[in-house]
C-alpha positions as CSV (number, residue, x, y, z in Angstrom):
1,X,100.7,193.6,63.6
2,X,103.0,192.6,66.5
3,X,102.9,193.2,69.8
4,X,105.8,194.3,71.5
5,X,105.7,195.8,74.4
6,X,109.0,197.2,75.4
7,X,110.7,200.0,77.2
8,X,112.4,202.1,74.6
9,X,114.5,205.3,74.5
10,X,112.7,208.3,72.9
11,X,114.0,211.7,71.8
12,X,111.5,214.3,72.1
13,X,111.0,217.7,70.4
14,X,108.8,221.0,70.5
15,X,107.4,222.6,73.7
16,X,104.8,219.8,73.9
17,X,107.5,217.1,73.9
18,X,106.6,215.0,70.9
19,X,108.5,212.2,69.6
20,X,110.7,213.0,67.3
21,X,113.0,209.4,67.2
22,X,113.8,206.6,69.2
23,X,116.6,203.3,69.6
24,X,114.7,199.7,69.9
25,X,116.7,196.8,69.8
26,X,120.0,198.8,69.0
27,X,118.5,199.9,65.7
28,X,117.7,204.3,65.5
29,X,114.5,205.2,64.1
30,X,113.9,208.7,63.3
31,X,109.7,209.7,63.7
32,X,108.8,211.4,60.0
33,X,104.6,211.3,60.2
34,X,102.9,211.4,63.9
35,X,99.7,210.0,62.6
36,X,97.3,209.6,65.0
37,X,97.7,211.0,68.9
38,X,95.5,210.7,71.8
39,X,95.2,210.2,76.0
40,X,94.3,207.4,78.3
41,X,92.8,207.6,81.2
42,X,91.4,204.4,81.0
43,X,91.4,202.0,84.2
44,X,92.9,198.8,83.8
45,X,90.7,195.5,83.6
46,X,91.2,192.8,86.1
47,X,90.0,194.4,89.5
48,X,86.9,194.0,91.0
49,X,87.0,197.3,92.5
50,X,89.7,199.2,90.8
51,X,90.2,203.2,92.6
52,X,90.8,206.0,90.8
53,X,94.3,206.1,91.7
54,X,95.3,203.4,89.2
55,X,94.0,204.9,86.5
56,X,96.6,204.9,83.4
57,X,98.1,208.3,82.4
58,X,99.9,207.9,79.1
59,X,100.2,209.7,75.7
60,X,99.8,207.5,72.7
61,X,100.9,208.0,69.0
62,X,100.6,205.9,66.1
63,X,103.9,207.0,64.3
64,X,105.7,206.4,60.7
65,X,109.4,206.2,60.4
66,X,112.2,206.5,58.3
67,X,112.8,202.8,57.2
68,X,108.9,203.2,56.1
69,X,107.0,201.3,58.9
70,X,104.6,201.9,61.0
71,X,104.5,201.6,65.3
72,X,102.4,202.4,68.2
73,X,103.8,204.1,71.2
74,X,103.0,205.6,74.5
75,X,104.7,207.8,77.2
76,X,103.6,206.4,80.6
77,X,103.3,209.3,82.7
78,X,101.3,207.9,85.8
79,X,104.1,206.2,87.2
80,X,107.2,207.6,89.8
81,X,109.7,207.3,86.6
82,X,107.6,207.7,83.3
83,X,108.7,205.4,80.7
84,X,108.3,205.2,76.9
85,X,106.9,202.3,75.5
86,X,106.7,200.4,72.3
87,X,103.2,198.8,72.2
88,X,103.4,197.6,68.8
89,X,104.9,197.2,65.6
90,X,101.7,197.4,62.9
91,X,103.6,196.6,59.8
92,X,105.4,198.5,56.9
93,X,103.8,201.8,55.2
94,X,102.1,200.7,51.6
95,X,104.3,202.1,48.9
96,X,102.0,203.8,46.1
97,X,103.8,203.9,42.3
């Protein structure tokens, strides 16, 4: 696993919007599996007194891709101009023979 964390450019699909591909590093990946998909609304850690305000609004998804590997991303929605990001890059998919 690798952590990344990058703004990426994602391509989305369906009237729920899910990720269907994205460009990282000038390289297109195109989404084949979404694996795993869930909210947070979590708060983030640091602040003694943190207010509801900043808590996070994103959309994450454990994906699988064309060239076989596996990545975690997340559409951050809380913010004035939501962003996709690449959390991390958890390896290549096993091959079974």
């Amino acid at each position: 696993m690798e952590f990344i964390g990058e703004v990426i450019e994602v391509q989305t699909e369906g009237v729920v919007k899910r990720p269907a591909r994205f460009r990282w590093r000038g390289h297109d990946y195109q989404i084949t599996r979404i694996l795993h998909s869930w909210h947070d609304y979590s708060m983030p850690t640091g602040f003694r007194h943190p207010k509801w305000t900043m808590r996070r609004h994103r959309n994450c998804y454990i994906v699988e891709t064309d060239t076989h590997e596996r990545f975690e991303i997340y559409f951050d929605r809380g913010k004035k101009r939501p962003d996709w990001v690449l959390l991390k890059h958890l390896g290549a998919v096993p091959v079974v023979h």
